[in-house]
C-alpha positions in Angstrom: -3.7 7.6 -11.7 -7.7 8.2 -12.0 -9.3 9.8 -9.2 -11.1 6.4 -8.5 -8.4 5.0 -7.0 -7.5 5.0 -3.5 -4.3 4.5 -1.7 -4.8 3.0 1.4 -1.3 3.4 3.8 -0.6 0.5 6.1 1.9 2.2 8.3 1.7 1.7 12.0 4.1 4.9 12.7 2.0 8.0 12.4 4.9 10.5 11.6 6.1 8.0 8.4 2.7 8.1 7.6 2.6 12.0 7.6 5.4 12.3 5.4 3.9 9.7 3.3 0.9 11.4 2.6 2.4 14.8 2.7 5.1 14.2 -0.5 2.5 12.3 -2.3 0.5 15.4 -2.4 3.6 17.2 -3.5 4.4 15.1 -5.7 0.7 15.8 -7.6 -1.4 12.7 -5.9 -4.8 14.3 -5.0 -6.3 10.7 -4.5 -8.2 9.9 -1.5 -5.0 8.6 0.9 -6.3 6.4 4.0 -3.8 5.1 7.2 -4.3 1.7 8.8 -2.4 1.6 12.2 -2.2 -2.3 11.8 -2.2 -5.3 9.6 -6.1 -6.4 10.7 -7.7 -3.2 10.4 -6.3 -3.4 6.7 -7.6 -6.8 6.4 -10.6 -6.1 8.2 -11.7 -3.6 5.9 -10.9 -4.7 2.6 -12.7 -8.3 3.2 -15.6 -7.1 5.0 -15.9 -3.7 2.5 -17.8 -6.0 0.1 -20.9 -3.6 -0.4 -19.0 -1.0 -2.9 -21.6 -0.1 -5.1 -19.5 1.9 -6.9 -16.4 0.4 -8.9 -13.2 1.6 -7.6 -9.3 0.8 -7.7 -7.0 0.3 -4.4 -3.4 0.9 -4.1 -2.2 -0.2 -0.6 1.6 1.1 0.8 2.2 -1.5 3.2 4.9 -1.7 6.1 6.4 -5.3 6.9 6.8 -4.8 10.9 2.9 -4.3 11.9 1.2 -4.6 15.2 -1.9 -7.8 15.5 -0.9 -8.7 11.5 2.4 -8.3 10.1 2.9 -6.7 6.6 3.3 -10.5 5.0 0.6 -12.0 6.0 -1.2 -9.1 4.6 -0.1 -9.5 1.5 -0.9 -13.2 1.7 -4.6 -13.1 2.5 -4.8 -10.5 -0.4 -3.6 -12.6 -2.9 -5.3 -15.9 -1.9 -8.7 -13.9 -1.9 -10.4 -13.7 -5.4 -11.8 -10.7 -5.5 -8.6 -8.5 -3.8 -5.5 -10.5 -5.5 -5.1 -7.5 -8.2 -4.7 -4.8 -5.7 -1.4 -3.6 -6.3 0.9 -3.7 -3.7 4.1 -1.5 -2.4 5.8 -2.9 0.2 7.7 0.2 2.4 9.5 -0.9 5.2 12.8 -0.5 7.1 14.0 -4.0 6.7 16.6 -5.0 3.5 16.6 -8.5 4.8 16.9 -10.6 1.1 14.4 -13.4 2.7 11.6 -11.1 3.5 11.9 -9.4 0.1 12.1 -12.5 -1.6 9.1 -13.4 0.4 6.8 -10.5 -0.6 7.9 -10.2 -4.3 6.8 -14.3 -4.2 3.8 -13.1 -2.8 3.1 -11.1 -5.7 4.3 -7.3 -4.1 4.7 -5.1 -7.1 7.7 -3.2 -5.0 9.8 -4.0 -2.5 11.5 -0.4 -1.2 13.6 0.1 1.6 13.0 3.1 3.6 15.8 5.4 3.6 17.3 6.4 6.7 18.2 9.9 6.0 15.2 12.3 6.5 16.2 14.1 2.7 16.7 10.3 0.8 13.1 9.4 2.9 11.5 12.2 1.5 13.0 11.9 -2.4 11.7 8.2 -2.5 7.9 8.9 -1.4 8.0 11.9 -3.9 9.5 9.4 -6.6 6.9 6.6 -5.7 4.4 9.8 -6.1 6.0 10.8 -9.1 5.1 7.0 -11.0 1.7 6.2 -8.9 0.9 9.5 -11.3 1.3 7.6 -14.8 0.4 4.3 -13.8 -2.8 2.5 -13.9 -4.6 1.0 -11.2 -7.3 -2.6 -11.9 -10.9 -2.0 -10.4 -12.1 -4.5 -7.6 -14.6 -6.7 -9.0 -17.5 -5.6 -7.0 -19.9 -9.3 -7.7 -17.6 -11.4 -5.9 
């Protein structure tokens, strides 16, 4: 992933956001990672960030169950904005419920994972996320929009 790229971590639990951020490292991520405790500071930030001068690429990690804006309609306003839609999105979140992930993946998510229970399977699937955010490549934001 290039170095312009930031991940920005929509997780409202601090300690899933530790190990987050911790296993991405391991796992050879030395982007800049950012947490957002809840849906509108995500929101707020992305929509009114409009003065990058700079061009840069977002990746956001973002939890359904979220305090003031839930995870969905997150992803919502993202993709109905113009100049935001190609941020890609992986949804991480404890629920399996097939509506929700039928939801986000109509939203345009470009993951739905379940968080694992286990502390060790937790773990193994942020350093696997890690592992592919490493070879993939990320859209800049169109900055004139």
């Amino acid at each position: 992933m290039r170095e312009n790229v930031e991940i920005l971590v929509a997780e409202d639990d601090e300690g899933h956001f530790s190990l987050i951020r911790k296993n991405l490292v391991r796992a050879g991520i030395d982007n800049n990672i950012f947490r957002f405790a809840d849906g509108q500071k995500r929101l707020d930030s992305l929509i009114l960030n409009n003065k990058d001068t700079t061009e840069k690429g977002y990746l956001l990690i973002l939890d359904i169950r979220m305090p003031k804006v839930g995870g969905i309609e997150v992803l919502e306003k993202l993709r109905l904005n113009s100049r935001l839609r190609k941020i890609p999105v992986i949804v991480l979140t404890t629920t399996d419920d097939p509506k929700e992930v039928a939801i986000c993946h109509t939203l345009g998510c470009s993951m739905y994972i379940v968080k694992p229970v286990e502390y060790d399977n937790y773990i193994d699937a942020i350093r696997k996320i890690g592992q592919f955010l490493s070879i993939i490549e990320i859209p800049q934001i169109d900055t004139e929009q």
